[in-house]
C-alpha positions in Angstrom: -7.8 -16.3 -22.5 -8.2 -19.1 -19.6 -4.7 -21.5 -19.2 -3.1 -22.9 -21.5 -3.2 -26.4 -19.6 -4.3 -29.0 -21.6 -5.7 -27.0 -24.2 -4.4 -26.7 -27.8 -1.8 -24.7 -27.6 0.2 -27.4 -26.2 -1.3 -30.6 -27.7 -0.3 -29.0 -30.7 2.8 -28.9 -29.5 2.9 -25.1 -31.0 4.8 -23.4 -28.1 8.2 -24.1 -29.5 7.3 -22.5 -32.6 5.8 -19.5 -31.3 8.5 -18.4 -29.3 10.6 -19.3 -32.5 8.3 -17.0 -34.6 8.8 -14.2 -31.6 12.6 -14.7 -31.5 13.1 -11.2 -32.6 14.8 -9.2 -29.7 13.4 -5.8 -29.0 16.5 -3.7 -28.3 16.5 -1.4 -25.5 20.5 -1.3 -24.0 21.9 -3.9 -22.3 18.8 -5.3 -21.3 16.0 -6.2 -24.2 13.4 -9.1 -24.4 11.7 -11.5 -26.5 8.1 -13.9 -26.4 10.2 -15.9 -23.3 11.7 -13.6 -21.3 13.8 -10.5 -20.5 17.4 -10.6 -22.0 20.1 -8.8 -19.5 22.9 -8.4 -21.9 22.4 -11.6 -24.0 21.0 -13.9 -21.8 17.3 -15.2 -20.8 16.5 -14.6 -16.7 14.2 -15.6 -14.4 13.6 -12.8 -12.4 11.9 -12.6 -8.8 11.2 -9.3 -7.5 10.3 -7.6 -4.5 8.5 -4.5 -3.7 10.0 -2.5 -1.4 8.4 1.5 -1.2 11.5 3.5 0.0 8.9 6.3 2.2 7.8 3.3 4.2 10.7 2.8 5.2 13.7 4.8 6.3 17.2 5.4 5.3 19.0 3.4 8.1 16.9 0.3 7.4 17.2 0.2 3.4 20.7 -1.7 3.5 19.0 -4.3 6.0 15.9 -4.8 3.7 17.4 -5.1 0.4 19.7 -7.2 2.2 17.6 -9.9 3.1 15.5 -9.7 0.4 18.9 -10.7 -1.1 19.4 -13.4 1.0 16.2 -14.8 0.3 16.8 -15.4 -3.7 15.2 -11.7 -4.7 16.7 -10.6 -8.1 14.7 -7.1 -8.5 13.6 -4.7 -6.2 10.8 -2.7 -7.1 9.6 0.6 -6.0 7.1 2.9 -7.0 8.1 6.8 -7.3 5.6 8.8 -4.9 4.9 11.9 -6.7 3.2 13.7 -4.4 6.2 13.7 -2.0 8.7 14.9 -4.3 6.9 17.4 -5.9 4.2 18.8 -3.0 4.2 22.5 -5.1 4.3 22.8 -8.7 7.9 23.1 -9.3 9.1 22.5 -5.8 11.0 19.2 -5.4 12.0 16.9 -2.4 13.9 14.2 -2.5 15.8 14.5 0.9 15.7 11.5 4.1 12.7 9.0 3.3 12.0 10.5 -0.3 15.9 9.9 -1.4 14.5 7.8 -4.6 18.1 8.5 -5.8 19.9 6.7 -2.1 17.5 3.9 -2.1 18.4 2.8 -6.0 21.6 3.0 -4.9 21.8 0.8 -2.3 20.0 -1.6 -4.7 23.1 -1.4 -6.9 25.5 -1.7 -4.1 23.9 -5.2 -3.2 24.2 -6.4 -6.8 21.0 -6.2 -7.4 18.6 -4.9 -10.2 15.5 -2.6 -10.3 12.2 -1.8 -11.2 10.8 1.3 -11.0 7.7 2.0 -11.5 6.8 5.9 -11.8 3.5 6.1 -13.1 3.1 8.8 -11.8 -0.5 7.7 -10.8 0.3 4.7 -8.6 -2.9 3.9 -5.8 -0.7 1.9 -3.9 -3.2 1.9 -0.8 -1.4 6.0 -0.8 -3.7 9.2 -0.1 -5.1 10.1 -3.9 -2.9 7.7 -5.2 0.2 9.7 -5.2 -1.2 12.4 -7.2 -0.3 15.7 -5.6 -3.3 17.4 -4.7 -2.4 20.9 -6.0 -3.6 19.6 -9.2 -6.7 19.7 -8.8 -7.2 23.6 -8.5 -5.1 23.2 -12.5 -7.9 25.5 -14.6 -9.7 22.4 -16.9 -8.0 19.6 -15.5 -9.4 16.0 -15.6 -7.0 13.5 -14.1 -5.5 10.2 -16.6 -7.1 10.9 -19.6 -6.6 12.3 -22.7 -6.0 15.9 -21.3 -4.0 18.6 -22.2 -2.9 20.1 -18.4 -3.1 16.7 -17.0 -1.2 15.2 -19.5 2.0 18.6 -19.2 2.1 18.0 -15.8 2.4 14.3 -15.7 4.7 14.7 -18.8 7.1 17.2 -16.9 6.8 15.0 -13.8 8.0 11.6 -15.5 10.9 13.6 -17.3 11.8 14.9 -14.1 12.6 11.3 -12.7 14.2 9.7 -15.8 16.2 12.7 -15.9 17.5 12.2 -12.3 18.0 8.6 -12.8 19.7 9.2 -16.1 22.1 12.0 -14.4 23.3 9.4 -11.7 23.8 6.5 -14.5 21.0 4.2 -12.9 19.6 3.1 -16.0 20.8 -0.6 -17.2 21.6 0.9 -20.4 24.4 3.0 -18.5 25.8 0.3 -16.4 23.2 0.9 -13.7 20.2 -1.5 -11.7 17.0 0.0 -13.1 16.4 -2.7 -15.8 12.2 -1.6 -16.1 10.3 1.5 -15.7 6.5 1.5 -15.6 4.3 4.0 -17.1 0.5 4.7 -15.6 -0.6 2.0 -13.0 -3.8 -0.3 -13.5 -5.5 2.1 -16.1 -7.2 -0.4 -17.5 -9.2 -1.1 -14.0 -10.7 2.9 -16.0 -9.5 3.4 -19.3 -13.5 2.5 -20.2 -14.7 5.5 -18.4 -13.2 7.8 -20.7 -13.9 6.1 -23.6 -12.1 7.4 -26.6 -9.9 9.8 -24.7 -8.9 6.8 -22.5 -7.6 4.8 -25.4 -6.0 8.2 -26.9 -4.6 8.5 -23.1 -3.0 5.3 -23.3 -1.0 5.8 -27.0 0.3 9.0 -25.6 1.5 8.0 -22.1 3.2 4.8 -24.0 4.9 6.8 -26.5 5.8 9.8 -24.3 7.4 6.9 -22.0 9.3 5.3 -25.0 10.4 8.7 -26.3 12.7 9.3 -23.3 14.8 6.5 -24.2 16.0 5.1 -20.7 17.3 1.8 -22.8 15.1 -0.6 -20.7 11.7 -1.5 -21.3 8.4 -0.4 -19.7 5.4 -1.9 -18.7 1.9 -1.2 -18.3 0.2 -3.5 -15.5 -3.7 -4.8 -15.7 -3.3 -2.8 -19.6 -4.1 -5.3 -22.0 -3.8 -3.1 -24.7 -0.7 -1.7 -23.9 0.7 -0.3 -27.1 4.5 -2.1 -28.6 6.8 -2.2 -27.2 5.0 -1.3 -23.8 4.7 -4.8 -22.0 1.4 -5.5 -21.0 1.8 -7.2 -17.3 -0.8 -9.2 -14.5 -1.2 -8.1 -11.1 -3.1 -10.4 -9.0 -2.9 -13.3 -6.3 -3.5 -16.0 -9.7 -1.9 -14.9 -12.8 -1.1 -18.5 -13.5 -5.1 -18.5 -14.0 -5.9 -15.1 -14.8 -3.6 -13.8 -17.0 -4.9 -13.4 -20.9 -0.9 -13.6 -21.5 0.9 -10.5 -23.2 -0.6 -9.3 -26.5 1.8 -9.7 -28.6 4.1 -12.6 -28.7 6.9 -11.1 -29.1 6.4 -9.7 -25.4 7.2 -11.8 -22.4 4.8 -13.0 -19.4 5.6 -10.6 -16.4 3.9 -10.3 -12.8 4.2 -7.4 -11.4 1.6 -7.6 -8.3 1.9 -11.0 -6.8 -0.1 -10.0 -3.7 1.5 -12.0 -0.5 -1.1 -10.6 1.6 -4.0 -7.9 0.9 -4.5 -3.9 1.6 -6.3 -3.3 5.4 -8.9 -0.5 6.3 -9.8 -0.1 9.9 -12.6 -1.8 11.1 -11.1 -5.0 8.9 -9.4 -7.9 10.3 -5.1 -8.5 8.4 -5.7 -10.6 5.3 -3.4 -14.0 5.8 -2.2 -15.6 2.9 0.2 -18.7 3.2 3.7 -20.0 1.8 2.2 -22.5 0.0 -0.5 -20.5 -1.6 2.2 -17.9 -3.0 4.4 -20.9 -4.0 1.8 -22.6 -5.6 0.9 -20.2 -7.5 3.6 -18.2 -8.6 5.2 -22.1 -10.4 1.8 -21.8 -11.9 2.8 -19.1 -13.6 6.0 -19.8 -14.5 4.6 -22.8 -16.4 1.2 -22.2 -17.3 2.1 -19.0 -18.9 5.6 -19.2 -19.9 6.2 -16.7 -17.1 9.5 -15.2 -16.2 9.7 -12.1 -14.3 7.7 -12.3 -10.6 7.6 -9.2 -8.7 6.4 -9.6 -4.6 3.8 -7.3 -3.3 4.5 -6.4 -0.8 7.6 -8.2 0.3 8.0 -5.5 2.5 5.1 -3.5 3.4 6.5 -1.0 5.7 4.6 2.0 7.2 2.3 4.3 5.9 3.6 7.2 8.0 2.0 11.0 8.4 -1.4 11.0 6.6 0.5 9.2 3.5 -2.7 6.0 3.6 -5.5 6.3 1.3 -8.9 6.3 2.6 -9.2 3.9 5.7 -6.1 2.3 5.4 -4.3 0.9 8.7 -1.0 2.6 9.1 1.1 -0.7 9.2 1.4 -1.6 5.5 1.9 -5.4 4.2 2.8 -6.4 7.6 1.7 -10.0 6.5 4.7 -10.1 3.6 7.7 -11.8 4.0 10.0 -9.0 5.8 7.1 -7.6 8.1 6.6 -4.1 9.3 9.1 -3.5 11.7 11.8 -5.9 8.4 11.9 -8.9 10.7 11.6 -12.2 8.6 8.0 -13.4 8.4 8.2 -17.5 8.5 8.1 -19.7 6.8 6.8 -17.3 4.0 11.0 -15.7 3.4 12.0 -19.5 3.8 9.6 -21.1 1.5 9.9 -19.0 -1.0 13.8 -18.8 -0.9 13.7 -22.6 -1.4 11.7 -22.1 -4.3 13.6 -19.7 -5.7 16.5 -22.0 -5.4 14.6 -24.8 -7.2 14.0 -22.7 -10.4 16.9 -21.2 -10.7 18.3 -24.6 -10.6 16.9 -25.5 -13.8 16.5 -22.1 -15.0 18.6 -22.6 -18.3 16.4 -25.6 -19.3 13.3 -23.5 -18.4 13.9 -20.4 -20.3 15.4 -22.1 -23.8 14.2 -25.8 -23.6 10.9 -27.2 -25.3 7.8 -27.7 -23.6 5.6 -30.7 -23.5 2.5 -30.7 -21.3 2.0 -34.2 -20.0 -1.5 -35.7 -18.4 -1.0 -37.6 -15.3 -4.2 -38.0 -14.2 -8.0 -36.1 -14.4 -6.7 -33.1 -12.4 -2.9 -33.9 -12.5 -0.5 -32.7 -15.4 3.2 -32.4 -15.6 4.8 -30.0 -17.5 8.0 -31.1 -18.8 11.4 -29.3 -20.7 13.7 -30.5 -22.6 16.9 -28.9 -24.3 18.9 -31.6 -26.6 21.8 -28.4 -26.6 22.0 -28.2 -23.2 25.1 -30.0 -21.6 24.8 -32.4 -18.8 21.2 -32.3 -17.3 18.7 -31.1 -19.8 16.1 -31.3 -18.3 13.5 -30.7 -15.8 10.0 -31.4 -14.7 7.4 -29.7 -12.7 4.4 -32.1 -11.6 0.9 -30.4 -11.1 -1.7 -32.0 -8.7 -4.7 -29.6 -8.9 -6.9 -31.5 -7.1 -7.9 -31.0 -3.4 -7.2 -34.7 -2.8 -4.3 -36.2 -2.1 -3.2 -38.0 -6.2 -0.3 -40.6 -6.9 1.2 -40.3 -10.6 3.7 -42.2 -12.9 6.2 -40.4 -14.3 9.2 -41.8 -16.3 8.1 -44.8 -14.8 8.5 -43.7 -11.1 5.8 -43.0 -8.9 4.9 -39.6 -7.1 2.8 -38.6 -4.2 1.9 -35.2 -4.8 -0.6 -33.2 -2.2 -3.4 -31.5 -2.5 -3.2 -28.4 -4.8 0.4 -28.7 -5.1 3.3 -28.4 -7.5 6.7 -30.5 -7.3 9.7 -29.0 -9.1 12.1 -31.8 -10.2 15.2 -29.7 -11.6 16.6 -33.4 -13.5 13.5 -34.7 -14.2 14.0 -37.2 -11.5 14.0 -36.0 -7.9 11.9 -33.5 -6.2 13.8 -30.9 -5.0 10.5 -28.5 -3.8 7.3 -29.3 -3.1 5.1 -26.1 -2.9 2.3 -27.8 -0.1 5.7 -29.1 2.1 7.0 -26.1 4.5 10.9 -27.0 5.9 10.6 -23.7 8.0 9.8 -23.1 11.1 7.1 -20.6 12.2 8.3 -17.0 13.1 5.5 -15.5 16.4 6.7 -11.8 17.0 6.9 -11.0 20.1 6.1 -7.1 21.7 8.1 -6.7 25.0 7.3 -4.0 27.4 9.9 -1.7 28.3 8.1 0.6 30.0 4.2 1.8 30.7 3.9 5.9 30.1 1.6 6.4 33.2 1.6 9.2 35.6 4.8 7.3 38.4 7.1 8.1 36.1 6.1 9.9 33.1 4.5 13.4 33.3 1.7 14.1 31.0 0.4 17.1 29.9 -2.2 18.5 27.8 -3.5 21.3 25.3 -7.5 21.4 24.9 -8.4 22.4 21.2 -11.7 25.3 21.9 -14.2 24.2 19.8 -14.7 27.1 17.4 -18.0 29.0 16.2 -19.4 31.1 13.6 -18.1 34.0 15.4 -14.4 32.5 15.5 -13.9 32.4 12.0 -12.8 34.4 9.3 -13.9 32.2 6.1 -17.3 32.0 6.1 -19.8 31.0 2.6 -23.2 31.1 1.9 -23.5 27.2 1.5 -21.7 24.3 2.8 -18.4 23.6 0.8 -16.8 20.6 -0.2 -14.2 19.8 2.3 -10.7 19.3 -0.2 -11.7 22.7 -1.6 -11.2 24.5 1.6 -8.2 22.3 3.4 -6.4 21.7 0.2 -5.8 18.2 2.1 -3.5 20.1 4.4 -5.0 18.4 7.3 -7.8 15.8 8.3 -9.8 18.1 9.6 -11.7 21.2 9.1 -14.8 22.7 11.6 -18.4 23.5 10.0 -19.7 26.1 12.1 -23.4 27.8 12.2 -24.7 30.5 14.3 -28.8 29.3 14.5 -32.1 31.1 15.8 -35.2 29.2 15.5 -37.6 31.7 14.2 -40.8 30.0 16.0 -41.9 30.6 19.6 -40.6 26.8 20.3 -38.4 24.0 19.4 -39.1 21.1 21.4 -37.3 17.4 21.5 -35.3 19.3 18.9 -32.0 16.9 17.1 -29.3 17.3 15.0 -29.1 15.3 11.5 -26.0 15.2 9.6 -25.3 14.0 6.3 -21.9 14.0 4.9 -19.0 12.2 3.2 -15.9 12.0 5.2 -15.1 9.1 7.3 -16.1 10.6 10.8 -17.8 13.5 11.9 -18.0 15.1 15.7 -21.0 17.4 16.6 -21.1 20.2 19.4 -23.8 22.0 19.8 -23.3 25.6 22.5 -19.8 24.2 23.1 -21.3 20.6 24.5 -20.9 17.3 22.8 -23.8 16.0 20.5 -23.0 12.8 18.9 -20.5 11.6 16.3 -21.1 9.0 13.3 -19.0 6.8 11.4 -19.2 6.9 7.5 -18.8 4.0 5.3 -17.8 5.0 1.8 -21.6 6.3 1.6 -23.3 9.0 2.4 -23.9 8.6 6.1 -26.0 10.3 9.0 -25.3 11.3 12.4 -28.8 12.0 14.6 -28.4 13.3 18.3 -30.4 14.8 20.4 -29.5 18.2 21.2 -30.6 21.3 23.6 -31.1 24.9 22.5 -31.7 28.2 23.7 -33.9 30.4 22.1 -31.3 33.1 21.4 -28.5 32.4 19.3 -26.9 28.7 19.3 -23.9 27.6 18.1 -23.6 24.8 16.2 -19.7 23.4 15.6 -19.1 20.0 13.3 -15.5 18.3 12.9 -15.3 16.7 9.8 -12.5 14.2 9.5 -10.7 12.2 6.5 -8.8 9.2 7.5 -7.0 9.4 4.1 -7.9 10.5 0.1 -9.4 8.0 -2.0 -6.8 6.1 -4.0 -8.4 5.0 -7.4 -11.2 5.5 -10.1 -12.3 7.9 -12.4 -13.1 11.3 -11.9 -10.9 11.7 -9.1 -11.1 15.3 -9.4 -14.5 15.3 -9.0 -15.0 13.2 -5.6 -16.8 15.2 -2.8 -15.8 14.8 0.9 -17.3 17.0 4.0 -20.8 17.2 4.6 -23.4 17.3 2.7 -26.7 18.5 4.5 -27.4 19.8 8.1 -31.0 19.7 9.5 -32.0 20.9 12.6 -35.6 19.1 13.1 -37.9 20.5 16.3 -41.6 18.0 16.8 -43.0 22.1 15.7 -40.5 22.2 12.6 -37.4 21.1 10.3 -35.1 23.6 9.7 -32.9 22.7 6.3 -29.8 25.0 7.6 -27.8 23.2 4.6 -27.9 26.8 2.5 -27.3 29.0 5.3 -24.3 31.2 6.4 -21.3 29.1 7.3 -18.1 29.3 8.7 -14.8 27.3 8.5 -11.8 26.8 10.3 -9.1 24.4 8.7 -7.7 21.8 11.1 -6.8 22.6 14.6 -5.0 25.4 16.1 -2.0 22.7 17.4 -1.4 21.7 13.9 -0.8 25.3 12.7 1.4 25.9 15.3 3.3 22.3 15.1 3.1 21.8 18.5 4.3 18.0 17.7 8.0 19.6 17.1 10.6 20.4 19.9 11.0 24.1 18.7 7.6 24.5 18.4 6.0 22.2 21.7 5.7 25.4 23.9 3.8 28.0 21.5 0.6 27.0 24.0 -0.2 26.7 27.0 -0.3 23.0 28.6 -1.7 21.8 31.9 -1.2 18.9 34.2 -2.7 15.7 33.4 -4.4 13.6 36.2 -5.9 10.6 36.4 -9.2 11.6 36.5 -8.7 13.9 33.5 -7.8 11.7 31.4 -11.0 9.6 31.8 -13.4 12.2 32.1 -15.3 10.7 28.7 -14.8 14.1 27.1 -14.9 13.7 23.2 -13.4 17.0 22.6 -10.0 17.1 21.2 -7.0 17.4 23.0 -3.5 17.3 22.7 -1.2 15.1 25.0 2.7 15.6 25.4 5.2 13.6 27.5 9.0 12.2 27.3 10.7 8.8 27.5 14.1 7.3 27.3 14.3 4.7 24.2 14.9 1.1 24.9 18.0 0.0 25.0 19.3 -2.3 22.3 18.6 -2.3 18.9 15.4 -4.7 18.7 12.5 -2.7 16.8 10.7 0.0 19.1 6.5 0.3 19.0 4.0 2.0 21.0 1.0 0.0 22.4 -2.4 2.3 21.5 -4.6 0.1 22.9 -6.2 2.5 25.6 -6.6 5.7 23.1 -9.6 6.5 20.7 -8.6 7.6 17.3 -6.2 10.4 16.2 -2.3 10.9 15.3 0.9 10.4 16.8 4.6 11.8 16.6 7.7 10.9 18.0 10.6 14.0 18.0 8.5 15.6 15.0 8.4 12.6 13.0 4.6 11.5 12.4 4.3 7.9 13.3 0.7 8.1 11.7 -2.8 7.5 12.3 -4.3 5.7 14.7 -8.0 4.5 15.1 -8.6 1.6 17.7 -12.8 3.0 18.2 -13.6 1.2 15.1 -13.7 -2.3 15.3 -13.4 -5.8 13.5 -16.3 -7.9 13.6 -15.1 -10.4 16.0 -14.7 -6.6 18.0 -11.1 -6.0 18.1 -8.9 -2.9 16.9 -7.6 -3.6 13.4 -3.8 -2.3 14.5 -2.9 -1.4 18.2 1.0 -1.4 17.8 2.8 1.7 16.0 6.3 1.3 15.1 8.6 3.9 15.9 11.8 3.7 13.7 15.2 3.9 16.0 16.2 6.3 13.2 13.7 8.8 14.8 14.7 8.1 18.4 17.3 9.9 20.7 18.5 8.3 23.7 16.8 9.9 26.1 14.1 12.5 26.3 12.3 12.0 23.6 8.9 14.2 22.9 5.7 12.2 22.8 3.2 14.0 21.3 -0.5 12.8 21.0 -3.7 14.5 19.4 -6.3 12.9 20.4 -9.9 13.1 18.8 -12.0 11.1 21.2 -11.4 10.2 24.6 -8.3 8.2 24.8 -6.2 7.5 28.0 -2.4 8.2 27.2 -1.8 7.3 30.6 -2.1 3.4 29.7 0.2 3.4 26.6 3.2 1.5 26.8 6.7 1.3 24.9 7.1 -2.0 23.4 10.8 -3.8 21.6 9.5 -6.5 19.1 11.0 -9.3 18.8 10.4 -12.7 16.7 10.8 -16.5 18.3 10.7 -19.7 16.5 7.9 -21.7 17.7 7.9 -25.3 16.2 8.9 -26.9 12.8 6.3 -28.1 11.1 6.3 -31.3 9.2 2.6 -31.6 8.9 2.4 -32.7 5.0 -1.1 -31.1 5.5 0.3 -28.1 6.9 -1.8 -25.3 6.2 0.5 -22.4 8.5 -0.4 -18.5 6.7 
């Protein structure tokens, strides 16, 4: 269904009527709904929301984040639950520091806040296999979301598990608690075609075996149009006010629960800027357009997508664009604008929720959407004025006249006066600001390092007939696992002879006799590396790093998606030797990992060497490890580190994994996609703290520097035209 505007459904003047004929409340506690909106014990809201993902974030900085989301007219914080943290071994739970679901909803309640949680448990979310644990896919038969019997038990227990937990702590709203909306499944319908019958039988059953735990809120389904009663069917999206076919039943309300404030980022891609005005814009669109009431904020903090939690090329800064950035500074004028906003509607929420609407025409591309409530006291009502034109329109209304801006809406809460205008920013623009404190190199900081050996066929103990698929063997323990191949020619000569490498991970490093051959980047595709390489007539060993920057995220068949390589050739100008089906060996990760080498108690199980200058810039590609110490800043400003001079590989600070890093792959205009790394104070001692860096490529640690972030107001813009992101 396209919008309502204009159409029918409002010349008719059948809206009233409708949500008359969907008047009946569905109960569910203290909080129920009907065809206008959510009903928290008896009475209609309009609800904003904001996403906030507890594991990218930590502990110490919850009460600050929910806090100013607070401040900034946020109702609802949402959350999804991550269920391959909490449950990383059939059985085994976790829900301790950053995965304290329990803590975080909480604090949510101790701000007077509600909640939404959504546990899926499938969730994407930009998260390595979309939050799926990956044990699962060694489960005998298993096919993921779809009408599957193991699939469907161990999603089942899962869910239980949470609503249990939430139910134990009173959390629901129905036991005096925050939580006032679960969600079931996450953007099935983006798949449910795929599986056809089963998908639809999939759907029925998660829906009921949601409903059947009886939390006393409702639940949604997102992007599931045929989400079964009393399952709300809700948008995600940057333009539900255009988009959305509108719940399928009317006795369900309009609910957003992705109103994207900025876009996911894979490396090699520049950040995705989306301005105040464009969220404002359309998030009043919605509200009016399609009778919507409940607006969740994705991200409105993004956080950090710490460890190897990011899907498949995803930058480790997450939603650093929303309006509490990264580090939870305020992001200008985005937290401003929309706080004003918020302000407007809830100044005339009353007349909004339970007042009739008339849509007005003020012009070809200008409407005004007007509601009126004769048993309302004092002001009933209020007006919002739509200019959808890219030009610049002046409308009557009530017989006064109105300037509104291009592609703008103007909420007048009395009908009278314009209290917001969604194209006119108030608030100043935040710039962040990254300070040095101090530069790691060689004066002051001692660096040392750990050289990974590059193994062959002879090092290794798990060796197949074949090349394997690279998940089977690693079990996603690691990034990494080594392809290795003991090869003879069997001709007198191999002359001009190269390496070709096909494969689907997202990098791949050959070495060929120990020496470096060539490495390749893939693209989502199946990709080659060719090198030239030398080899002896006698035996040659031939070692291949395969890496995985990150699990896919989303689509069907999930179980079924290959990563590793796929087919080795070793071509001579005499011959091509297809060495795909031969003998090879494996080694899973490196042998720094095993030994967590990143940790204090664990930092001296090997043997590490001075690092020079000259080292350190020797353009050797083989991996390494690099270890030093440094006092934190002082203060209490948000601490970074500056990557800028390494290649591509991970980074801990005391143990704690600040994530991936990858500034070798660039954007098109030939820049890094993320060179600062936040660094959480809550990980941080004063002094001494362990730096610990493995390093794929050829990076420099002796260049990186310690950063404090900071934000400054730089000017207030009254540009009418003002197009700030």
């Amino acid at each position: 269904m396209g919008s309502y505007c204009g159409g029918w459904w409002w010349r008719t003047g059948l809206w009233a009527a409708v949500v008359l004929a969907a008047a009946a409340v569905v109960a569910g506690g203290n909080v129920t709904y009907d065809g206008r909106s959510l009903i928290i014990d008896g009475e209609r809201k309009v609800l904003f929301s904001g996403s906030i993902h507890y594991p990218r974030s930590t502990p110490k900085m919850w009460e600050s984040l929910i806090g100013k989301a607070k401040e900034g007219g946020i109702d609802v914080i949402e959350t999804y639950v991550f269920w391959n943290l909490h449950e990383p071994k059939p059985g085994q739970y976790d829900f301790s520091g950053r995965n304290d679901l329990v803590k975080f909803i909480k604090e949510v309640q101790a701000q007077g806040l509600y909640a939404c949680l959504r546990i899926g448990p499938f969730i994407e979310s930009e998260w390595t296999y979309g939050g799926l644990p990956f044990w699962l896919h060694d489960v005998p038969d298993i096919v993921y979301r779809t009408d599957n019997e193991p699939f469907k038990k161990y999603m089942q227990n899962f869910v239980t598990k949470i609503v249990d937990m939430m139910k134990a702590e009173s959390l629901y709203a129905s036991q005096g608690g925050p939580i006032i909306l679960s969600q079931v499944e996450n953007e099935y319908g983006n798949v449910e075609a795929a599986f056809q019958e089963e998908g639809k039988a999939y759907v029925e059953w998660a829906a009921k075996m949601a409903v059947d735990l009886q939390t006393g809120v409702p639940w949604v389904m997102c992007k599931q149009p045929d989400a079964p009663d009393p399952v709300i069917n809700s948008c995600n999206g940057m333009r539900c006010g255009e988009t959305f076919a509108g719940p399928n039943s009317p006795s369900k309300p309009a609910l957003w629960t992705e109103n994207w404030t900025s876009f996911l980022q894979r490396y090699g891609e520049e950040t995705y800027l989306r301005s105040a005005q464009d969220i404002a814009f359309h998030t009043l669109l919605f509200i009016i357009a399609k009778n919507g009431s409940f607006v969740n904020y994705y991200m409105y903090h993004g956080g950090t997508n710490f460890g190897r939690s990011g899907a498949a090329y995803m930058v480790t800064q997450y939603y650093d664009q929303a309006p509490l950035d990264e580090y939870g500074l305020i992001r200008e004028p985005k937290w401003s604008h929309l706080k004003e906003m918020h302000a407007a509607v809830k100044s005339c929420s009353s007349t909004l929720l339970n007042g009739v609407q008339t849509n007005i025409s003020l012009g070809q591309l200008q409407q005004a959407y007007v509601y009126e409530d004769s048993t309302a006291e004092g002001n009933n009502c209020a007006a919002f004025l739509v200019n959808n034109a890219t030009t610049d329109a002046t409308v009557e209304f009530r017989n006064a006249k109105f300037e509104l801006q291009p592609r703008s809406i103007s909420v007048l809460p009395d009908c009278e006066k314009v209290a917001f205008d969604t194209a006119k920013v108030n608030a100043a623009i935040s710039n962040r600001i990254a300070t040095t404190s101090k530069t790691l190199n060689g004066a002051e900081h001692q660096w040392e390092e750990y050289r990974e050996a590059i193994p062959t066929f002879s090092d290794t103990t798990m060796q197949f007939n074949q090349i394997e698929e690279q998940t089977n063997i690693t079990k996603d323990s690691t990034d990494y696992l080594w392809y290795t191949l003991s090869f003879q020619p069997n001709a007198t000569s191999c002359t001009e002879p190269k390496l070709q490498v096909k494969f689907l991970s997202h990098l791949v490093y050959a070495f060929v006799n120990g020496e470096y051959a060539g490495n390749s980047t893939g693209q989502r595709n199946a990709v080659l590396v060719e090198a030239p390489i030398s080899l002896s007539e006698s035996k040659n060993d031939v070692s291949i790093l395969s890496v995985m920057v990150g699990l896919w995220d989303s689509g069907p068949f999930m179980e079924k998606r290959y990563a590793g390589l796929t087919e080795v050739e070793i071509q001579c100008k005499e011959n091509t030797y297809n060495v795909t089906s031969y003998e090879w060996g494996y080694q899973v990760g490196f042998l720094g990992e095993s030994l967590g080498i990143y940790t204090q108690e664990n930092t001296d199980k090997v043997k590490w060497n001075p690092l020079s200058d000259s080292s350190s810039a020797n353009n050797d590609p083989s991996p390494r490890w690099f270890r030093t110490t440094f006092d934190a800043p002082k203060g209490d400003e948000p601490v970074a580190l500056n990557l800028t001079s390494m290649g591509k590989g991970q980074v801990w600070v005391n143990g704690e994994s600040i994530g991936r890093y990858w500034m070798t792959i660039k954007t098109k205009q030939g820049n890094p996609s993320q060179t600062m790394y936040h660094i959480p104070r809550e990980f941080l001692n004063t002094t001494d703290n362990l730096l610990v860096i493995l390093e794929e490529s050829n990076g420099d640690p002796l260049q990186i520097t310690v950063s404090t972030i900071s934000t400054t107001q730089l000017l207030n813009p009254k540009s009418r035209y003002s197009t700030i992101r």
